[in-house]
C-alpha positions in Angstrom: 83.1 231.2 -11.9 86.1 229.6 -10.5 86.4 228.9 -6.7 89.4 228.5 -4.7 90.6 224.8 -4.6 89.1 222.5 -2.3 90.8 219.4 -0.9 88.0 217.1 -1.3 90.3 214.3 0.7 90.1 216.2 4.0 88.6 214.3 6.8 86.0 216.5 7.8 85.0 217.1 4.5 84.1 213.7 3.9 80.0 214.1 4.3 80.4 217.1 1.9 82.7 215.6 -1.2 80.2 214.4 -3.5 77.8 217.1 -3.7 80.4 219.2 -3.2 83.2 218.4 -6.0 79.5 218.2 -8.3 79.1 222.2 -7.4 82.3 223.1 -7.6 82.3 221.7 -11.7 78.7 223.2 -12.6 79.8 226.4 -11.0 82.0 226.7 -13.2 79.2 227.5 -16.0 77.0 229.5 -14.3 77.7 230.2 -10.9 77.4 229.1 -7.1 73.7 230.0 -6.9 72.8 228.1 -10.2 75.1 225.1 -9.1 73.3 224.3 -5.8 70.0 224.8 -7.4 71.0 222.5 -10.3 71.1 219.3 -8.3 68.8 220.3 -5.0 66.7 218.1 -3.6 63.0 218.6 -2.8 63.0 219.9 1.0 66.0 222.0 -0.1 64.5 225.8 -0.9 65.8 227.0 -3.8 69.4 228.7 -4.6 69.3 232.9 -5.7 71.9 234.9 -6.5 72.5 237.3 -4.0 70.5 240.3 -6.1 67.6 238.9 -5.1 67.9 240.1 -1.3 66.0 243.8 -1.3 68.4 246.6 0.0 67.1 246.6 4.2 65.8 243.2 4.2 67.1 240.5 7.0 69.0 237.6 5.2 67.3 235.3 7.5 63.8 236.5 7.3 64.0 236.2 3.4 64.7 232.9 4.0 61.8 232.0 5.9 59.5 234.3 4.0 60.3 233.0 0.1 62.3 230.0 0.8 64.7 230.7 -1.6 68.1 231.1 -0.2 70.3 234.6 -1.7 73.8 233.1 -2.9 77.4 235.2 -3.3 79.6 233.7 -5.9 82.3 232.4 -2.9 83.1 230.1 -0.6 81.1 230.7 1.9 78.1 230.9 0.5 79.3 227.9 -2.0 79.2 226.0 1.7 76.4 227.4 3.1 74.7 225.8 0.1 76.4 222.2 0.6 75.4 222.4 4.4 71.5 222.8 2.9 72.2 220.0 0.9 73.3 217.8 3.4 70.9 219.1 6.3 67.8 220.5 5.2 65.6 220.1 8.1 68.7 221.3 10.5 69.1 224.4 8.4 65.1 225.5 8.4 64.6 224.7 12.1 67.7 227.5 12.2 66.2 229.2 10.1 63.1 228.9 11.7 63.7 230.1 15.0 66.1 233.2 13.7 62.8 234.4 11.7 61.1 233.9 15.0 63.3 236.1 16.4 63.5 238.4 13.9 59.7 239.0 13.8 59.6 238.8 17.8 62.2 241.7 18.0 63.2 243.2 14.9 67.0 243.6 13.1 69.6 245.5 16.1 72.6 246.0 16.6 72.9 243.1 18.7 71.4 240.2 18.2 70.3 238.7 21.8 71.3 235.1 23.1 69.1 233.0 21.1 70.5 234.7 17.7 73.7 234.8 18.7 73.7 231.1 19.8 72.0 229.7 16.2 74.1 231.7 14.6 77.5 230.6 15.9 76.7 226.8 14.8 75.0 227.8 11.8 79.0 229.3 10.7 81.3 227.5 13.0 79.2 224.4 14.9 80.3 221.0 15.2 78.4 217.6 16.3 80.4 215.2 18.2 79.4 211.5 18.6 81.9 209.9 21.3 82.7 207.8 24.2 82.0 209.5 27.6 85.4 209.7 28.8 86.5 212.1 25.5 83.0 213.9 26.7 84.7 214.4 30.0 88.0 215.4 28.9 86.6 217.9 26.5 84.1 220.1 28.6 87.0 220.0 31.2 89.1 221.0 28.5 91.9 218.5 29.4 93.6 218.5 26.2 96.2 216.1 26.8 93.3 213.3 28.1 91.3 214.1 25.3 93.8 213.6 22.2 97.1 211.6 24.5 96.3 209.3 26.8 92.6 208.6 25.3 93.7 209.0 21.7 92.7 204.9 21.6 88.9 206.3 22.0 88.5 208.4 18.6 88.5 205.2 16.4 85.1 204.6 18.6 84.3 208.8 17.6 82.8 211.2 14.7 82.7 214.5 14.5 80.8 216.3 11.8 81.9 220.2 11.4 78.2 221.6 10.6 79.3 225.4 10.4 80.2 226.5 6.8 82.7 229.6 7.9 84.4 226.7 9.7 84.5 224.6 6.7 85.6 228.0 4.9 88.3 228.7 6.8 89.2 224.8 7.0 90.2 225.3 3.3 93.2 227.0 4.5 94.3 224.8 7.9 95.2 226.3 10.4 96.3 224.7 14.1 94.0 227.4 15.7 90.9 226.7 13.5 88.0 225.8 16.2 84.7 224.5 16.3 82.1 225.0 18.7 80.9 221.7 19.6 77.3 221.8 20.7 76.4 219.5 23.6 72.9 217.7 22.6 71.7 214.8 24.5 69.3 212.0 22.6 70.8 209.5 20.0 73.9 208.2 19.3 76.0 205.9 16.7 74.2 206.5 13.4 71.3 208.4 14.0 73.5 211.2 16.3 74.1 212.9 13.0 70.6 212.5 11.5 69.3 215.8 10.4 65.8 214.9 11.7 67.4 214.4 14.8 69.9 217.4 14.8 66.6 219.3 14.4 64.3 218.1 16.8 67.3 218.7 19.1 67.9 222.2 18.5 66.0 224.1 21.9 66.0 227.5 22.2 66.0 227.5 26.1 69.1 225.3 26.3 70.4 227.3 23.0 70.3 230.6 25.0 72.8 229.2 27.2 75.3 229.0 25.2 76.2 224.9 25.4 78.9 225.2 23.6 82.4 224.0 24.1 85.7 225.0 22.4 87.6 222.0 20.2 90.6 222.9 17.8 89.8 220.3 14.9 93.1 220.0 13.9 94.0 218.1 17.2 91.4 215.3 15.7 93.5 212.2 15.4 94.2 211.2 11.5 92.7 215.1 10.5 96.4 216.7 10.7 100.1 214.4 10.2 101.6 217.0 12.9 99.3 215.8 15.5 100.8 212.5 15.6 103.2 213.7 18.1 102.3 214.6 22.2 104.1 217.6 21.3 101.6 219.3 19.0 98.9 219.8 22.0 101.5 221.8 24.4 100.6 224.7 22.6 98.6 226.6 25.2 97.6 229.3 22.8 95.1 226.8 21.1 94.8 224.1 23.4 93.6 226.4 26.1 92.4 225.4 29.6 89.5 226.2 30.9 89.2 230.0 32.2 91.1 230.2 35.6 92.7 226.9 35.7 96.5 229.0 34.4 96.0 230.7 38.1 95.4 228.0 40.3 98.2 226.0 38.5 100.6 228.6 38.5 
């Protein structure tokens, strides 16, 4: 089949591009499912199409149950897959703890926090390694600290968009395209993004709160020309302060 074109020389998709442009050509021959499985490594489970899921069966739980992981011939699932690639142990700690869950409570109509928390940075989480002061500025949601006056600070930051409906959508940018950034204390430099790490770090009491915090990727400095400008973060139907702030201000 024939995906959408992919921009291999974004930014963010930078930890992606190699397995990913190798996907993208095998796919061509046989499919998303058949792609991914065609150059997996071992800890990776294996890549179905999505027929494979029984009718009434839990995505997730199938998962867990025959490691084997039920692919759609799209983008999403096309990075879903990469995402496995790259993260393994990340993605079956997720995976993991939804099964968990699942078996704990059963398939409703609403998930519960834990689910809902996995599953909003399994599709659109982000990791960010960075200097305190851009910490600051972004839980307070100070925009104009975080990308202005401390836009010096990013060449000391990385942030790796982990979610694969947020690299999905990234295909198309958009200035209101955001991430949920997860705050996780432990390592930083190098090891911050390690997936053995990333796993290890993934608690379900601190993931039922919710530590999540808001960040338009598009503000990233070098990840959009139109950012360049002071200008570009004045838009306060993206850049968005922090609930309540618009009334004591105004």
């Amino acid at each position: 089949m024939i995906l959408p074109a992919v921009d291999w020389a974004r930014p963010w998709l930078a930890p992606y591009r190699s397995s990913g442009e190798a996907v993208a050509r095998a796919a061509l021959h046989g499919g998303v499912a058949a792609a991914l499985q065609g150059i997996k490594p071992a800890p990776v489970p294996d890549f179905v199409h999505q027929d494979a899921l029984p009718p009434g069966q839990a995505y997730e739980a199938r998962i867990f149950q025959t490691r084997s992981v039920p692919t759609r011939d799209n983008l999403h699932d096309f990075f879903n897959g990469l995402v496995w690639l790259a993260f393994p142990h990340t993605k079956h700690r997720l995976n993991e703890l939804q099964a968990s869950e699942i078996a704990r409570s059963g398939v409703a109509a609403v998930r519960g926090p834990l689910r809902d928390a996995l599953t909003l940075f399994d599709e659109n989480g982000a990791l960010l390694d960075a200097p305190p002061a851009l910490w600051r500025a972004l839980a307070a949601r100070d925009w104009h600290a975080l990308f202005v006056t401390q836009r010096g600070l990013w060449s000391e930051a990385r942030l790796l968009l982990f979610g694969h409906a947020l690299l999905e959508k990234l295909v198309t940018p958009r200035k209101p395209i955001t991430a949920h950034v997860l705050l996780m204390h432990g390592a930083t430099g190098p090891e911050a993004f390690d997936d053995a790490h990333i796993a290890r770090g993934l608690d379900p009491l601190q993931l039922q709160r919710k530590p999540f915090v808001p960040l338009p990727v598009l503000g990233v400095p070098g990840w959009c020309a139109g950012n360049e400008t002071a200008a570009f973060y004045a838009d306060a139907q993206v850049f968005r302060p922090l609930p309540g702030q618009e009334i004591r201000r105004a």
